[in-house]
Each structure stands twice: as structure tokens, then as C-alpha cells.
C-alpha positions as CSV (number, residue, x, y, z in Angstrom):
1,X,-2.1,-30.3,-4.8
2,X,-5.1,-30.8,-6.9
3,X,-5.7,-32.4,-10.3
4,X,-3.0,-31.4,-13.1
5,X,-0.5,-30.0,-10.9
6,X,-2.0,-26.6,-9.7
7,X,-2.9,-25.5,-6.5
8,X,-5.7,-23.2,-7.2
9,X,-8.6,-23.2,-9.4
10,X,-7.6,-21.9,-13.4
11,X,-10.1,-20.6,-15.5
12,X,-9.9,-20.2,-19.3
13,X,-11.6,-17.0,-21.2
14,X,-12.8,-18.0,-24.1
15,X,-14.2,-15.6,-26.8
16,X,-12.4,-12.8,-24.5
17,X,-15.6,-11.9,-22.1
18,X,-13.2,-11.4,-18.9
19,X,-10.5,-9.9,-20.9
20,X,-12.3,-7.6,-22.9
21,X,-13.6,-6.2,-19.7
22,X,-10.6,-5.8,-18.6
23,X,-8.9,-4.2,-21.5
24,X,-5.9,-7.0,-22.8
25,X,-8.1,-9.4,-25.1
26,X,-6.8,-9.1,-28.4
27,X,-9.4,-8.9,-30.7
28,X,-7.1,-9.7,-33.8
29,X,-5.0,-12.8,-32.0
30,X,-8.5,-13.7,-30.2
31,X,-6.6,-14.3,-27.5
32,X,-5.7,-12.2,-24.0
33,X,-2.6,-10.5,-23.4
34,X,-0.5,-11.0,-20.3
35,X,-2.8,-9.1,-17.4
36,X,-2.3,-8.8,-13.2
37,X,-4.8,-7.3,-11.7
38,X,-5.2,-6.5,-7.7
39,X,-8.5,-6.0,-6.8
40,X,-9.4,-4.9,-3.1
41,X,-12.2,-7.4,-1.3
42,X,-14.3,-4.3,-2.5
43,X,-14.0,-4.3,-6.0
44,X,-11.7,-1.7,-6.7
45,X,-8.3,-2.2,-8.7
46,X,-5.3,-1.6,-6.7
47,X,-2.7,-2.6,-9.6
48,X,-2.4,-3.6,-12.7
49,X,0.5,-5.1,-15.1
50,X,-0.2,-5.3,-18.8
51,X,2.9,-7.0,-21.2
52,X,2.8,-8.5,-24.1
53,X,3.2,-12.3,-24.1
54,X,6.9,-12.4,-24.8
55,X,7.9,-11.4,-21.5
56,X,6.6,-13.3,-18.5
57,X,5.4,-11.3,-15.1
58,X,7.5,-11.2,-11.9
59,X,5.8,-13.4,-9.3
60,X,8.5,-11.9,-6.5
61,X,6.9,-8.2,-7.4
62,X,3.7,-9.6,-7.5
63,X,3.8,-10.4,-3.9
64,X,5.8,-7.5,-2.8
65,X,3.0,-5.4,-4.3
66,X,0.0,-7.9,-2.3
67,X,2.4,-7.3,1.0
68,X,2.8,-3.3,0.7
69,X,-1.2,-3.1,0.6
70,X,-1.7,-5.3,3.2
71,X,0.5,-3.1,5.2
72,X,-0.8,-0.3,4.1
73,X,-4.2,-0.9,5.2
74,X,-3.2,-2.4,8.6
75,X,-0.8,0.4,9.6
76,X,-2.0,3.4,7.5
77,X,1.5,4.3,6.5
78,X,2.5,4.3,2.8
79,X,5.3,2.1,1.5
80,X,7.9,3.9,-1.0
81,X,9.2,2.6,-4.5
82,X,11.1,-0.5,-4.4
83,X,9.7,-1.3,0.0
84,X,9.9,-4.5,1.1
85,X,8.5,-6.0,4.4
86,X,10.5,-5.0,7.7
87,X,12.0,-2.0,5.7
88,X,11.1,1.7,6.8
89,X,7.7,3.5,5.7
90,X,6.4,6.9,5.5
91,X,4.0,8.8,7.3
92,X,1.3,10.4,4.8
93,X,0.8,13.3,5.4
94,X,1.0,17.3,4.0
95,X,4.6,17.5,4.9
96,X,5.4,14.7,2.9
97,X,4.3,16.1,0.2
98,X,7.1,16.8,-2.5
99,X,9.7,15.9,0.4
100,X,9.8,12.2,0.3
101,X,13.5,12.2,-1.1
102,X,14.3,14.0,2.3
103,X,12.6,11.4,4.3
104,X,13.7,8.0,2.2
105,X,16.7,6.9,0.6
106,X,16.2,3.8,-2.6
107,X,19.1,1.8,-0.3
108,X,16.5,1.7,2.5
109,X,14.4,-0.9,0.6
110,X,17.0,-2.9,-0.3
């Protein structure tokens, strides 16, 4: 544990630069919204979460969503709504396409 209780480094944004990139600084509050970003090692954005700061982001969905593209890139196979790991996945593919409710059922993530 480092310094002030947090185990990785925190940045602050003021004046907005990082957010206003991004697209949740609020120019009128001069603050940033609520943001999650996942960004691949190359740059490009995987996910993103935007909420206003009243409600608080789901650290549990967070990772789920950092352990479906993990998987995804290791195995190829796509994860459907709601997958966790060890559950089934699908096989991408043209004959998935508009069929996936014949090949996965919600209970199967669960």
C-alpha cells in the first residue's frame, strides 16, 4: 500500500485537459463527470461508461468487462451479454449472425 491509502498512482485533471479529450469535463461545473474508459495496449477504446456523479460505477462490471476481452483476445471466441469467466461462449462466425438467441440462453451467464 502506498502513501494515503491507494494502491496505484491517482492523477488529478485540472482545468479538464484529459477530460475534455475525452468527452465528460464539464465545462460549466469545471469539473469531470464520472468516465471508464478501456483502452487496448494499442490505443484504441474498448469501453466506455459515462454517469453523472450521483451514481457511482460498478467495480464488479468493471472487471467482468477487463476479463471478457482478455478472453476474447486469447481464445478468439466472443463472450455474450451478462458472460462471466468459466461460462459458455460463442463462436463468431456468419452463422451466428442474427441466431445467437438459438445458440445462448441469459441463464447461461449466470
Amino acid at each position: 500500500m502506498v502513501e494515503g491509502g491507494v494502491p496505484f498512482p491517482m492523477l488529478s485533471d485540472a482545468g479538464g485537459k484529459i477530460g475534455k479529450v475525452y468527452g465528460v469535463y464539464d465545462e460549466d461545473a469545471g469539473v469531470d463527470i464520472r468516465g471508464r474508459f478501456l483502452i487496448d495496449p494499442e490505443g484504441k477504446i474498448l469501453a466506455m461508461e459515462v454517469m453523472t456523479p450521483e451514481v457511482g460505477r460498478n467495480f464488479a462490471e468493471l472487471l467482468r468487462q477487463v476479463q471478457a476481452y482478455q478472453h476474447v483476445k486469447a481464445t478468439g471466441e466472443v463472450t455474450p451479454a451478462g458472460w462471466q469467466p468459466g461460462k459458455p461462449t460463442l463462436k463468431p462466425g456468419p452463422n451466428l449472425a442474427g441466431k445467437v438467441w438459438k445458440e445462448w440462453k441469459p441463464e447461461m451467464a449466470f
